[in-house]
DODOZA-23209 format. One record per residue: z negated, y negated, x negated of N, C-alpha, C, O in turn; residue number from 1; residue in one letter. Coordinates in nm, 3 decimals, padded with zeros to 5 digits, always signed. Example, Ala and Ser with C-alpha at 12.3 -4.5 7.8 and 13.67 -1.06 7.14 Angstrom:
2
+---------+---------+---------+---------+---------+---------+---------+---------+---------+---------+---------+---------+-----+-----+
!    n_c3 !    n_c2 !    n_c1 !   ca_c3 !   ca_c2 !   ca_c1 !    c_c3 !    c_c2 !    c_c1 !    o_c3 !    o_c2 !    o_c1 !   n ! res !
+---------+---------+---------+---------+---------+---------+---------+---------+---------+---------+---------+---------+-----+-----+
! -00.780 ! +00.569 ! -01.319 ! -00.780 ! +00.450 ! -01.230 ! -00.780 ! +00.330 ! -01.320 ! -00.846 ! +00.332 ! -01.424 !   1 !   A !
! -00.708 ! +00.225 ! -01.285 ! -00.714 ! +00.106 ! -01.367 ! -00.787 ! -00.003 ! -01.290 ! -00.804 ! -00.114 ! -01.341 !   2 !   S !
+---------+---------+---------+---------+---------+---------+---------+---------+---------+---------+---------+---------+-----+-----+
REM end
This chain:
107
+---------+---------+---------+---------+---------+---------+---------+---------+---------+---------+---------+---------+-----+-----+
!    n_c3 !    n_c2 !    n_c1 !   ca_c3 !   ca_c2 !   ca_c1 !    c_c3 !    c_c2 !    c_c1 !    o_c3 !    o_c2 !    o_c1 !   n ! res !
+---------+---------+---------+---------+---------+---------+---------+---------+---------+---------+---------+---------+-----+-----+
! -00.615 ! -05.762 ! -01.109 ! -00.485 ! -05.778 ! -01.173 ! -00.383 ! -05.691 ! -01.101 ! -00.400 ! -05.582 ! -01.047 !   1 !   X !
! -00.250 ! -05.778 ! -01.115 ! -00.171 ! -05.685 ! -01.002 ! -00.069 ! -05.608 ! -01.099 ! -00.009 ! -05.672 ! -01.186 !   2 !   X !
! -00.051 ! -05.483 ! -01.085 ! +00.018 ! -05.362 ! -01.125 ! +00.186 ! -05.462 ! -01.105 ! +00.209 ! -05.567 ! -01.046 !   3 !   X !
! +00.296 ! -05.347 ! -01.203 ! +00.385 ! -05.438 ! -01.165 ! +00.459 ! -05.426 ! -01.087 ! +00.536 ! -05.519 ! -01.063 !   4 !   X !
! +00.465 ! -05.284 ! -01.001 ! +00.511 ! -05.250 ! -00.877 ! +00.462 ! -05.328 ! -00.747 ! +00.518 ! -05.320 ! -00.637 !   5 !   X !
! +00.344 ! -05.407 ! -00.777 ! +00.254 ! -05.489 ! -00.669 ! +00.290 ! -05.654 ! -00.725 ! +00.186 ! -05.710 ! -00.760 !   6 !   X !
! +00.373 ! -05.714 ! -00.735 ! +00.449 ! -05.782 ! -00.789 ! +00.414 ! -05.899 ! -00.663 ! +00.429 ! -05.862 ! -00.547 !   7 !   X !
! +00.375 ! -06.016 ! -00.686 ! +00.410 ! -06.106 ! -00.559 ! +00.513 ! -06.097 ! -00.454 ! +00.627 ! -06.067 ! -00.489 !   8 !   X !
! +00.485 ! -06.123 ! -00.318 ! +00.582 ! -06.138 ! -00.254 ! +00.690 ! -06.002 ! -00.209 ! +00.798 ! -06.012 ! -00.151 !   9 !   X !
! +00.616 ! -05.866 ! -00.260 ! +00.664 ! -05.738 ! -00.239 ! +00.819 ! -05.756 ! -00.314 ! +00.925 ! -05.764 ! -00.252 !  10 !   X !
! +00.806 ! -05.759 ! -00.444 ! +00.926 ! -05.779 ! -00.506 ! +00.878 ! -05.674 ! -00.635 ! +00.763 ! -05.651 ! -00.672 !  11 !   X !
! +01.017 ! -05.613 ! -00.694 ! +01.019 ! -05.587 ! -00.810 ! +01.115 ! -05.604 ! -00.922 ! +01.233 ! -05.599 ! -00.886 !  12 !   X !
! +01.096 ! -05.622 ! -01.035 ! +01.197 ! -05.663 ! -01.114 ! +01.297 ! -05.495 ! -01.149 ! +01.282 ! -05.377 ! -01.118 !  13 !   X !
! +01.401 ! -05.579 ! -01.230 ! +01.461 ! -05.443 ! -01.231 ! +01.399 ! -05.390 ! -01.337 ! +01.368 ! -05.271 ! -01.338 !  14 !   X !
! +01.377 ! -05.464 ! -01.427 ! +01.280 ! -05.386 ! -01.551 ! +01.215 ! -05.302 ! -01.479 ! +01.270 ! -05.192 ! -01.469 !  15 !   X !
! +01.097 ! -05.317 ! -01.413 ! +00.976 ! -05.254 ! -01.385 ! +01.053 ! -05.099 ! -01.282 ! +01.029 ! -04.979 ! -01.297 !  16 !   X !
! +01.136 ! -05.162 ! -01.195 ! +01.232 ! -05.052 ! -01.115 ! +01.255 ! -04.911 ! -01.223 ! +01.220 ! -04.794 ! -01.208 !  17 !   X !
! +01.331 ! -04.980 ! -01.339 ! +01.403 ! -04.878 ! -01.424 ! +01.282 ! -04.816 ! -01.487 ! +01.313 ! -04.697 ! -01.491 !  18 !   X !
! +01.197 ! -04.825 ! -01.523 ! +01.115 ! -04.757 ! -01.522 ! +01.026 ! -04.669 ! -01.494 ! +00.973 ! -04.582 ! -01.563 !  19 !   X !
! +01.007 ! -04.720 ! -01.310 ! +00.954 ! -04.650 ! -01.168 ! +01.023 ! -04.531 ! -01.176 ! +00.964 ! -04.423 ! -01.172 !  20 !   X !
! +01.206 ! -04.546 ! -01.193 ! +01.296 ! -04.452 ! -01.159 ! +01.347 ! -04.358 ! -01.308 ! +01.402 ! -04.249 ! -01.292 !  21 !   X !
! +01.323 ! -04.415 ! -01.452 ! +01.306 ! -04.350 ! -01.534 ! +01.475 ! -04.334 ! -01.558 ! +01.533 ! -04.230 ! -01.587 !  22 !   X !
! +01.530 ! -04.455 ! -01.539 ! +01.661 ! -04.509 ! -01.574 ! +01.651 ! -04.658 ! -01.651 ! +01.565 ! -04.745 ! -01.634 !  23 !   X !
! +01.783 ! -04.661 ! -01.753 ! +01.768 ! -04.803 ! -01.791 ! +01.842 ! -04.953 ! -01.726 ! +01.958 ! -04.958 ! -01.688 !  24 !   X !
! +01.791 ! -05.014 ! -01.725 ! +01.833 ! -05.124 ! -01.630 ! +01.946 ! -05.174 ! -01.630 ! +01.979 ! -05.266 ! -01.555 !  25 !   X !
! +02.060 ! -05.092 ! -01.757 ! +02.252 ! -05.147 ! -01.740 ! +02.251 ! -05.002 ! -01.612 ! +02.349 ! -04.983 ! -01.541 !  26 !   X !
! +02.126 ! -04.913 ! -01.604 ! +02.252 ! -04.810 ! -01.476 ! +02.194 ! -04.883 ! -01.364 ! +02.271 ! -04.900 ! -01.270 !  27 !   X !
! +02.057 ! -04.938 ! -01.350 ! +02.029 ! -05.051 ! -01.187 ! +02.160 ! -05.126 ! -01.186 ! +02.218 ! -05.113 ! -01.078 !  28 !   X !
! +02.246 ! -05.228 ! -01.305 ! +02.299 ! -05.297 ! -01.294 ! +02.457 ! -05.263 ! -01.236 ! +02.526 ! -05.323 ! -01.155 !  29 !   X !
! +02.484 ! -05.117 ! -01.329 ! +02.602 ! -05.029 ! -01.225 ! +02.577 ! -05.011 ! -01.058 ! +02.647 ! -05.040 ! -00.961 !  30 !   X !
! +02.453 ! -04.955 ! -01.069 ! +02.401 ! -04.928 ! -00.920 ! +02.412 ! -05.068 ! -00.845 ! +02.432 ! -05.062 ! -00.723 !  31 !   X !
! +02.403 ! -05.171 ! -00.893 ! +02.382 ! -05.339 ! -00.818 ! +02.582 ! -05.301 ! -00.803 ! +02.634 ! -05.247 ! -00.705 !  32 !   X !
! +02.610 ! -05.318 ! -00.850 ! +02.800 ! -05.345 ! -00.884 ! +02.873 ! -05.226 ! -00.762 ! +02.968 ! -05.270 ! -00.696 !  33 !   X !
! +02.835 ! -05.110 ! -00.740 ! +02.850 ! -05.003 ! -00.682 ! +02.837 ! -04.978 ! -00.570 ! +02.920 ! -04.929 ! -00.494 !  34 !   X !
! +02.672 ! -05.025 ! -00.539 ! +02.664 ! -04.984 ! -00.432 ! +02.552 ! -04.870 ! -00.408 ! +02.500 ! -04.866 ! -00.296 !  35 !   X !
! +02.507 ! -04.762 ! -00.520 ! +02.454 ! -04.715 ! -00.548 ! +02.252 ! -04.734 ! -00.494 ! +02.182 ! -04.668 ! -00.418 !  36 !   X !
! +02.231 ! -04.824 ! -00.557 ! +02.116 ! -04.845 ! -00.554 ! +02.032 ! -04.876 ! -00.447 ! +02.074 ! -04.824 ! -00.344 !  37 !   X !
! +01.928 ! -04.942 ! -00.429 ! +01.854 ! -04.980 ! -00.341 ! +01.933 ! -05.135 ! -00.317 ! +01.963 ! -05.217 ! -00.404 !  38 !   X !
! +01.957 ! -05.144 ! -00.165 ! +02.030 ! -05.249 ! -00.103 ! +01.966 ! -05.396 ! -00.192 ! +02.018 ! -05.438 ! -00.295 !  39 !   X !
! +01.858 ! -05.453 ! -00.132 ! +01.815 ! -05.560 ! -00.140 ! +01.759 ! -05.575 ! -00.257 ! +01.658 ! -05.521 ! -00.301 !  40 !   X !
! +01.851 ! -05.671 ! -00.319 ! +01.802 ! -05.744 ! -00.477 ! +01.849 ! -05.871 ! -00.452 ! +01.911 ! -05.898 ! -00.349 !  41 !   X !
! +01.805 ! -06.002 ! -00.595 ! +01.789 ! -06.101 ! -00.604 ! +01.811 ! -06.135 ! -00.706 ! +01.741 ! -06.082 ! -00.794 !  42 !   X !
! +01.906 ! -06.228 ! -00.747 ! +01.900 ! -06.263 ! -00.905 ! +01.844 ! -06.385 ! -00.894 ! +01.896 ! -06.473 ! -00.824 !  43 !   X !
! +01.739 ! -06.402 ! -00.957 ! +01.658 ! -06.496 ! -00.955 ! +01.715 ! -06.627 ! -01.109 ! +01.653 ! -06.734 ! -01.106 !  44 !   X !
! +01.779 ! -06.619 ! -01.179 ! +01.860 ! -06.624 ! -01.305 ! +01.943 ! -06.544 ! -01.305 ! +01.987 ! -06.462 ! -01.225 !  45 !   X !
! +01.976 ! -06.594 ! -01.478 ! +02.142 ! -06.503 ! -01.489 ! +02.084 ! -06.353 ! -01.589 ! +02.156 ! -06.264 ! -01.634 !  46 !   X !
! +01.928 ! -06.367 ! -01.603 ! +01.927 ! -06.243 ! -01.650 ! +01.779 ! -06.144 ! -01.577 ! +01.736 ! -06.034 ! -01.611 !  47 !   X !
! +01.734 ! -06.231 ! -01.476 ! +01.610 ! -06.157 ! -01.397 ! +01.636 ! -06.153 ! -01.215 ! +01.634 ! -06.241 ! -01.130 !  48 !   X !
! +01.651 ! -06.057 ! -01.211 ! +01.684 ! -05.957 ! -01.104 ! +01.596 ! -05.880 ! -01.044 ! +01.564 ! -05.777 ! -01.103 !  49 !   X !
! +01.520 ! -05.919 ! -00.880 ! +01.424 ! -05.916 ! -00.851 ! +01.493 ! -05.797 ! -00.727 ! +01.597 ! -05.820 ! -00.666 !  50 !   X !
! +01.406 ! -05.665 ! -00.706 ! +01.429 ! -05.602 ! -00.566 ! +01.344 ! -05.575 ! -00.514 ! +01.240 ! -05.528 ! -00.559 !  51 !   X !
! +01.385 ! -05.611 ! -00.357 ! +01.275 ! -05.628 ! -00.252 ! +01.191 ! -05.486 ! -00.215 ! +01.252 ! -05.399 ! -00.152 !  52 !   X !
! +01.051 ! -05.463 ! -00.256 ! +00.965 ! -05.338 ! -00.270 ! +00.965 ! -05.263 ! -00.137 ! +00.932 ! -05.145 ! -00.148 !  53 !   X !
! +00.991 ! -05.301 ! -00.026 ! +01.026 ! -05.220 ! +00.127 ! +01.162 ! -05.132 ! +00.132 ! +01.182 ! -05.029 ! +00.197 !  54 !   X !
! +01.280 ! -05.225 ! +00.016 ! +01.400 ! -05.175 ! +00.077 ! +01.371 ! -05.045 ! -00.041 ! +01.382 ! -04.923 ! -00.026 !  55 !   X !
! +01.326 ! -05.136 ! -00.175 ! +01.341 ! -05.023 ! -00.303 ! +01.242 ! -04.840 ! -00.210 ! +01.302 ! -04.733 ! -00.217 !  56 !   X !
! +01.161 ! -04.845 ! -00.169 ! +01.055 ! -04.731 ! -00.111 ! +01.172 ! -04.682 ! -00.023 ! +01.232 ! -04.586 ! -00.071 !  57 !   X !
! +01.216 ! -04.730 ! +00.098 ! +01.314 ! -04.661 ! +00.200 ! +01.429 ! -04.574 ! +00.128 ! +01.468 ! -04.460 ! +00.156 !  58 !   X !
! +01.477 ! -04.677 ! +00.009 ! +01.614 ! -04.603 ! -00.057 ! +01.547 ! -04.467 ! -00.134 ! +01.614 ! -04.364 ! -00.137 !  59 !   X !
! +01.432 ! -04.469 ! -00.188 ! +01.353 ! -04.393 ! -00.240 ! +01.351 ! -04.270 ! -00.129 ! +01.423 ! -04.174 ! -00.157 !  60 !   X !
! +01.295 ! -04.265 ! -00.036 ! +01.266 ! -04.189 ! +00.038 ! +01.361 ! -04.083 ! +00.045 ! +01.341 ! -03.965 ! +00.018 !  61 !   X !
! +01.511 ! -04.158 ! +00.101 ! +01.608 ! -04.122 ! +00.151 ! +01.719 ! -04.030 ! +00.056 ! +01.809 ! -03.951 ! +00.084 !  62 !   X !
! +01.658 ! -04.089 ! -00.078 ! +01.719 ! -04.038 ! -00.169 ! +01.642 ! -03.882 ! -00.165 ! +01.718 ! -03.785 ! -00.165 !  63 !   X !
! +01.520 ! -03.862 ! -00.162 ! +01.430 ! -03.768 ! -00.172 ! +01.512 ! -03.662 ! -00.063 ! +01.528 ! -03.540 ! -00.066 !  64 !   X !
! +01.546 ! -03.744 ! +00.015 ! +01.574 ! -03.644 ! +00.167 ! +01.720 ! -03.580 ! +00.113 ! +01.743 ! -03.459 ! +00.122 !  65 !   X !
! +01.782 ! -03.642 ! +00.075 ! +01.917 ! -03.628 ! +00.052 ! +01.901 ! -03.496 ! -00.097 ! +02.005 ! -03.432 ! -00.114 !  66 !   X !
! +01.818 ! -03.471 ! -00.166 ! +01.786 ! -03.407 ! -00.292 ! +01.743 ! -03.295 ! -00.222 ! +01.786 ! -03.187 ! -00.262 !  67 !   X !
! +01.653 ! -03.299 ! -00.109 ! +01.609 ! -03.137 ! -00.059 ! +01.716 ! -03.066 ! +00.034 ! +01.733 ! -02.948 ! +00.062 !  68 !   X !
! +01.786 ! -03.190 ! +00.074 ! +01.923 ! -03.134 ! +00.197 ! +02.024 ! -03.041 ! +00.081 ! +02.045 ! -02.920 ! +00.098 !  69 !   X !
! +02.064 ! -03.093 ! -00.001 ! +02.191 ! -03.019 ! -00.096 ! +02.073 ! -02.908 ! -00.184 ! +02.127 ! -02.799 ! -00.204 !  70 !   X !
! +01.960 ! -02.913 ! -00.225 ! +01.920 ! -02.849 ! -00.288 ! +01.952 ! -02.657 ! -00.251 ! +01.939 ! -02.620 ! -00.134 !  71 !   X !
! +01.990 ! -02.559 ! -00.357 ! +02.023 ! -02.467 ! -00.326 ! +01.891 ! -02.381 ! -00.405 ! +01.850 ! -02.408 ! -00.518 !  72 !   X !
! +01.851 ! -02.298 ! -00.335 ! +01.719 ! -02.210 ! -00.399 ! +01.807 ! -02.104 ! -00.523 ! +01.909 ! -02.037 ! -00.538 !  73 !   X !
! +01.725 ! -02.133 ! -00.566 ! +01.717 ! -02.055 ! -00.733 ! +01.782 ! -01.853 ! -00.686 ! +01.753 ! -01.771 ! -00.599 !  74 !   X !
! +01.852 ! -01.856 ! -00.774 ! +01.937 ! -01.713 ! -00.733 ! +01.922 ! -01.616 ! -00.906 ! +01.945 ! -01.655 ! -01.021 !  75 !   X !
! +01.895 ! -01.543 ! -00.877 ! +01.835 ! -01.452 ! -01.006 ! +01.991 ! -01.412 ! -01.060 ! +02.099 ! -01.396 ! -01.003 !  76 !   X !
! +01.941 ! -01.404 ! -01.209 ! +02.105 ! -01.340 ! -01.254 ! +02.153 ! -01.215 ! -01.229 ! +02.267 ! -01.185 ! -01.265 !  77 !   X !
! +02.062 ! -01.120 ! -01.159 ! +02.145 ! -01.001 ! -01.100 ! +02.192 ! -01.066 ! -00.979 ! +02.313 ! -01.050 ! -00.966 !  78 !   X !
! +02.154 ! -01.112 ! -00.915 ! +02.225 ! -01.139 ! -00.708 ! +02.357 ! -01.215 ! -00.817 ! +02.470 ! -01.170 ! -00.801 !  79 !   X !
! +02.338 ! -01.319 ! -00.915 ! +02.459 ! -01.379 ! -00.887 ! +02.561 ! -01.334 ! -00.951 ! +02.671 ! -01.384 ! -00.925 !  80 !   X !
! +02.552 ! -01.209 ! -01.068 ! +02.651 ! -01.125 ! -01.082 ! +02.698 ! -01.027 ! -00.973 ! +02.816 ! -00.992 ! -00.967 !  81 !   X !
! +02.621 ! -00.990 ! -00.901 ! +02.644 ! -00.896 ! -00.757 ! +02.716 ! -00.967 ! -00.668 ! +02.802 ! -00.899 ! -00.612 !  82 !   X !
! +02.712 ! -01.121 ! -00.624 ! +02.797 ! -01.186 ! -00.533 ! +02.917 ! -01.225 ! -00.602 ! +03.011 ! -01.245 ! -00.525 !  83 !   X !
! +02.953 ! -01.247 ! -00.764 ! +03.081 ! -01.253 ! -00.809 ! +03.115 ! -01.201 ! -00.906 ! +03.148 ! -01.256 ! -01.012 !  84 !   X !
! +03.107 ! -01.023 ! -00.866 ! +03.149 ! -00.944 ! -00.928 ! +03.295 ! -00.977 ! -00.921 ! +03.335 ! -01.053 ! -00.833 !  85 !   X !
! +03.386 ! -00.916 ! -01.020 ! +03.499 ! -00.943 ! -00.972 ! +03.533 ! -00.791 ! -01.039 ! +03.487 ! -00.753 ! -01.147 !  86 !   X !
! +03.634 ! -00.705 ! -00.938 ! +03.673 ! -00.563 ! -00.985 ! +03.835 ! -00.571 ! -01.007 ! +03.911 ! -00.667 ! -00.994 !  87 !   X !
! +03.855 ! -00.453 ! -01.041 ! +04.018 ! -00.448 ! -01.094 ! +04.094 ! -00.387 ! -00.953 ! +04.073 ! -00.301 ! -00.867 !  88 !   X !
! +04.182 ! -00.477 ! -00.983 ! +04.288 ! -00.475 ! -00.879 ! +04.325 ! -00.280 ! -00.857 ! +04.324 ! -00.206 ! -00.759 !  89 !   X !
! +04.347 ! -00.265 ! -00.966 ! +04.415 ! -00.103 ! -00.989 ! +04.335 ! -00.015 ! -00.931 ! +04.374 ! +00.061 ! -00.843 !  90 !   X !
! +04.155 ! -00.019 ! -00.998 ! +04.076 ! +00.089 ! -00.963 ! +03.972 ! +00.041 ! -00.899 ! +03.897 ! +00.123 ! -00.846 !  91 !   X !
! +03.941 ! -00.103 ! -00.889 ! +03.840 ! -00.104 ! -00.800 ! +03.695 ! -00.098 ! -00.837 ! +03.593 ! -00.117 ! -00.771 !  92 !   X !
! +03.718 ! -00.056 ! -00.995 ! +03.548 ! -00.067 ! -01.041 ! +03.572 ! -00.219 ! -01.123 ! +03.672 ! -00.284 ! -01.153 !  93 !   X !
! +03.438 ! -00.235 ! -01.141 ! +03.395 ! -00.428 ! -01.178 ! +03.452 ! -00.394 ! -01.370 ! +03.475 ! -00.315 ! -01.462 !  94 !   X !
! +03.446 ! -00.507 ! -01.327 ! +03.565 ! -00.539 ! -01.456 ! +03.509 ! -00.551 ! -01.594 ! +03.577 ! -00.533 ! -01.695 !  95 !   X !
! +03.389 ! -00.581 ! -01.594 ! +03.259 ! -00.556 ! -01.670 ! +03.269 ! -00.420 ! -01.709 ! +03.329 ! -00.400 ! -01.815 !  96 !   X !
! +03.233 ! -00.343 ! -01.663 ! +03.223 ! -00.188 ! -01.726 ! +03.367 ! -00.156 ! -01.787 ! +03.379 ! -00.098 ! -01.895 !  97 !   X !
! +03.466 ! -00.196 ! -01.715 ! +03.597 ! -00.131 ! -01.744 ! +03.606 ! -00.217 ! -01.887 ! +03.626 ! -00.158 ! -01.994 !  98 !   X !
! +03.599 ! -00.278 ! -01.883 ! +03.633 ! -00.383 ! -02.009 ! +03.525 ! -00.332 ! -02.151 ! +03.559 ! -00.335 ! -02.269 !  99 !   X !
! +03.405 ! -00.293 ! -02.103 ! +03.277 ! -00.250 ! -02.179 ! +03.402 ! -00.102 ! -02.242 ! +03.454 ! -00.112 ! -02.353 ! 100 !   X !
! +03.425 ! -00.005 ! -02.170 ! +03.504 ! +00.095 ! -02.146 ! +03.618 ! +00.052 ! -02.242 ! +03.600 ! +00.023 ! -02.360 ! 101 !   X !
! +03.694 ! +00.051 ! -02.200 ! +03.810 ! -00.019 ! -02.304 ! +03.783 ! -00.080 ! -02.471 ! +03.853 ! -00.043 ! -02.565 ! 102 !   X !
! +03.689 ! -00.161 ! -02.482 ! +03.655 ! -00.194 ! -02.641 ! +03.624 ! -00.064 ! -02.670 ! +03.703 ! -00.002 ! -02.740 ! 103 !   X !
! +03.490 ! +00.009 ! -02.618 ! +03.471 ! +00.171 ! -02.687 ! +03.610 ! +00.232 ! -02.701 ! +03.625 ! +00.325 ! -02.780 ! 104 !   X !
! +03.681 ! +00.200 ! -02.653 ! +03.795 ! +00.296 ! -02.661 ! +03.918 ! +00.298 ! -02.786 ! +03.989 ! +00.385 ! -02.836 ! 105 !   X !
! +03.892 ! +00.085 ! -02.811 ! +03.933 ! +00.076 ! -02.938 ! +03.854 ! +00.047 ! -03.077 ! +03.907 ! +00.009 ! -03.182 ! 106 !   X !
! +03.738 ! +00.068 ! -03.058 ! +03.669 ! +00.119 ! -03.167 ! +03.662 ! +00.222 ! -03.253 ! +03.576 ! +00.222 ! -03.342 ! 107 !   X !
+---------+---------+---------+---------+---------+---------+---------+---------+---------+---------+---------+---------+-----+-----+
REM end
């Protein structure tokens, strides 16, 4: 029995797609309208919409490639208060303490 990603003819429906991809099949249908998606589809009717399983894997791939290229490694919450500290114009210490400083002061 054939799985439904193994679909005759190296085809998949968009049902079975939106599922593969763990989206529902009105965002394949944005993605069809857009531009978005995997190139090669088929409307086989006015409501079954078949995409070709070579192009759907390549767009897959590429998408993968494109997710590790922008991906930025995980930055701990001290580095990323340390890279945008922001200090006072006047004295020069971080604005955090001065401000910590100041409420004690009107307490």
């Amino acid at each position: 029995m054939k799985t439904p990603q193994q679909s005759s003819g190296g085809r998949i429906s968009a049902r079975d797609l939106a599922r593969r991809l763990g989206v529902r099949t009105g965002t394949l249908a944005k993605w069809r309208r857009t531009g978005r998606g995997p190139a090669t589809f088929m409307h086989l009717s006015r409501t079954l919409v078949v995409y070709d399983l070579q192009s759907v894997v390549e767009w897959e791939r590429k998408r993968a490639e494109e997710a590790i290229e922008y991906a930025t490694p995980p930055v701990s919450p001290a580095a990323h208060l340390a890279a945008n500290a922001l200090v006072c114009s006047s004295c020069g210490r971080p604005l955090e303490s001065r401000m910590i400083e100041e409420g004690a002061r009107r307490a």
